[in-house]
C-alpha positions, 0 to 999 in steps of 0.5 A: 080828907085833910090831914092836920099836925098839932105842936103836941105830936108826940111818938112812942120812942120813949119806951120801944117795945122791943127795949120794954118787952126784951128782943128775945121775947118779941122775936119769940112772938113773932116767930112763933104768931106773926105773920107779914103784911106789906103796905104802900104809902098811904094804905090805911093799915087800921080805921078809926071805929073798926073792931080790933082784929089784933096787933101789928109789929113795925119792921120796916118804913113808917106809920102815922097814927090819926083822929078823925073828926067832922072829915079831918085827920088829926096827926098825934103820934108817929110809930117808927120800926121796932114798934108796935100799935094796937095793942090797947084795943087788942087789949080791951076788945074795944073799936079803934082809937084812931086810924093808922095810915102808911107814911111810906112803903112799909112791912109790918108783922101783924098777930092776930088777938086771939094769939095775942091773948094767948101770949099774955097768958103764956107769958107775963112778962109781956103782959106787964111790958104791955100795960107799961107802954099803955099807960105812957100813951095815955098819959100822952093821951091826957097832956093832948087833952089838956093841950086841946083844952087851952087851944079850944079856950084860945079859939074861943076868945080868937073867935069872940075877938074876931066878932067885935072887930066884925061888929066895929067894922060894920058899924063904921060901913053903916055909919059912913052909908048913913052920912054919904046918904045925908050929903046926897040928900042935901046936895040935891036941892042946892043942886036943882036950885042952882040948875034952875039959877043957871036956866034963868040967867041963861034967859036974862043973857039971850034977852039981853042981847049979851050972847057973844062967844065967851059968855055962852062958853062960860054958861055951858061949862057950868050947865055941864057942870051942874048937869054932871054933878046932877046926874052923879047924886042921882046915880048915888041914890040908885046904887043906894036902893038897888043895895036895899033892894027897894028900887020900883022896877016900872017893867015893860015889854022892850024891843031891842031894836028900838033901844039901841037905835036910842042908844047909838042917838044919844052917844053919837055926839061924844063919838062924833066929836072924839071920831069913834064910829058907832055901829051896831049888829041886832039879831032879827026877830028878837022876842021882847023883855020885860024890864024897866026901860030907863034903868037898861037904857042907863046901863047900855048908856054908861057901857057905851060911854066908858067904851067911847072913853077908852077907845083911842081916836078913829076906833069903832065901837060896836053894839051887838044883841043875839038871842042865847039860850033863854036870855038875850045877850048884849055886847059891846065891843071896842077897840081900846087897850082892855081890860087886864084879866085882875081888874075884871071882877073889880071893876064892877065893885064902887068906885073903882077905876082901872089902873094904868089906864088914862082917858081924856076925861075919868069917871066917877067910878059909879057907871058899872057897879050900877050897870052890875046892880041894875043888871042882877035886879033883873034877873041877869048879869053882866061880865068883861072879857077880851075883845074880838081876835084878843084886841080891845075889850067886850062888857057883856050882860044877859037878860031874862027872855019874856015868857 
């Protein structure tokens, strides 16, 4: 239970019973009724809601006085040796106030309210001194009630505050999502119009007999380039749907082993050209999974480039697919410099590069926060870790198994 402490802490030093009441008169009492009671640090002397069993006399250590409210404990008051507490239940037969709960080792006198009413037939003195220190507490009751007032006030306009800064901000995150849409959109055509510009003038070129070395390397540079953008817009538009959770997922059963043969086909001429040898491990007899093919063959696609990006000359990079659970898990491992441990749950988010790192080309920052999407779309997910033995790195997502 958690323990709390306001600024109005206040104790019942001001008007020590034992000033109050007269030390030959408290000492009488107890003598004559008390008994003691030792407790340790953190004992719980008495329990908010209980019935009043009589009062307690502090000799020795400390004490905290707390309200519980919805599993939270409230310090108000301090009661210090010379003290006594439960007196105002003791009083009026009522359940207790508040919990009482040990500071530190302490001896307390404990008079039960039988003999407590007893005493204050037989002695009246100790019943006005009574009534005077409870009506100081409850005056200090009231100037808490007070001060919980202003403080609710206070958290209530916190609060009110808080919620149209929420509100501005999430308008401003629609209005930038409705505007990044708006210019995906609108690159889209331009973008088809101008591969299609660079096809033609790729064919005028070949017809015209103009096909020596540096046009052709001017044409392929912009091909590339065009192509790259192409697949940019179009990877902007995915992440878009699959946040809406409108993306149609065309799911057919897929055999694994077929996937990352087209997988290590497709990457092997980036591995080739940057000499990182591609290798894979598929468990044999795997059953199939229903999924939409292209979009996990994106994602093993985009793990595997990054994995070939980051990976220094003459590295390997493996594929590996093993059955776990009910869930085929995929890894690809590689023999790069990692990922640091603060950058793992990150790099998943949009946009997002890994710092201190430097690849021979960079992305777009968009790969693996749509593998993460394309992923949870499924059904799994997907996570970084060390690589075999701590080297490189290993992403890793898992899918449902076909029933």
């Amino acid at each position: 239970m958690t323990k709390k402490r306001y600024s109005y802490l206040w104790n019942y030093n001001s008007k020590r019973m034992s000033v109050i009441m007269g030390m030959e008169n408290l000492l009488e009492v107890l003598e004559t009724y008390g008994q003691e009671r030792r407790l340790e640090a953190g004992e719980i002397l008495l329990q908010q809601g209980s019935m009043s069993d009589g009062i307690y006399y502090l000799k020795q250590g400390w004490l905290g006085v707390y309200r519980e409210e919805e599993g939270e404990r409230y310090l108000l008051a301090i009661i210090m040796p010379g003290e006594i507490v439960g007196e105002l239940g003791a009083s009026t037969g009522r359940s207790r106030m508040a919990t009482v709960v040990a500071g530190r080792d302490s001896l307390v006198i404990y008079v039960s309210e039988q003999d407590f009413h007893r005493v204050m037939i037989e002695a009246p003195d100790l019943a006005a001194a009574i009534i005077d220190v409870v009506g100081t507490r409850l005056e200090h009751a009231n100037v808490i009630r007070v001060t919980l007032g202003k403080s609710y006030r206070q958290a209530v306009d916190r609060v009110q505050d808080l919620r149209s800064q929420k509100d501005q901000l999430e308008e401003m995150l629609r209005l930038r999502e409705e505007l990044a849409n708006m210019i995906i959109h609108d690159l889209r055509n331009p973008l088809g119009a101008i591969s299609a510009g660079l096809e033609m003038l790729k064919q005028i070129v070949i017809e015209a007999g103009k096909t020596d070395e540096y046009t052709t390397m001017v044409i392929d540079a912009m091909e590339q380039g065009a192509h790259r953008m192409q697949r940019l817009v179009n990877t902007l538009m995915d992440l878009a749907c699959l946040e809406e959770g409108a993306m149609t997922l065309s799911r057919t059963a897929l055999n694994l082993q077929d996937l990352v043969a087209d997988v290590l086909a497709e990457e092997h001429p980036l591995a080739r050209k940057v000499r990182i040898t591609l290798e894979s491990n598929v468990a044999p007899n795997l059953p199939p999974i229903l999924v939409d093919r292209d979009v996990i063959q994106r994602v093993l696609v985009n793990i595997v480039d990054n994995a070939i990006r980051f990976t220094p000359a003459d590295g390997m990079v493996r594929i590996s697919v093993q059955l776990a659970g009910e869930m085929v898990q995929v890894r690809v491992t590689d023999t790069g410099p990692g990922i640091p441990k603060e950058e793992r749950t990150r790099i998943f988010e949009k946009f997002t590069q890994v710092q201190n790192h430097t690849a021979p080309r960079r992305g777009s920052g968009l790969g693996l926060a749509f593998c993460r999407m394309a992923v949870e779309a499924h059904g799994g997910h997907i996570w970084v870790e060390d690589g075999p033995e701590g080297m490189g790195s290993c992403f890793a997502f898992e899918l449902p198994v076909t029933e």
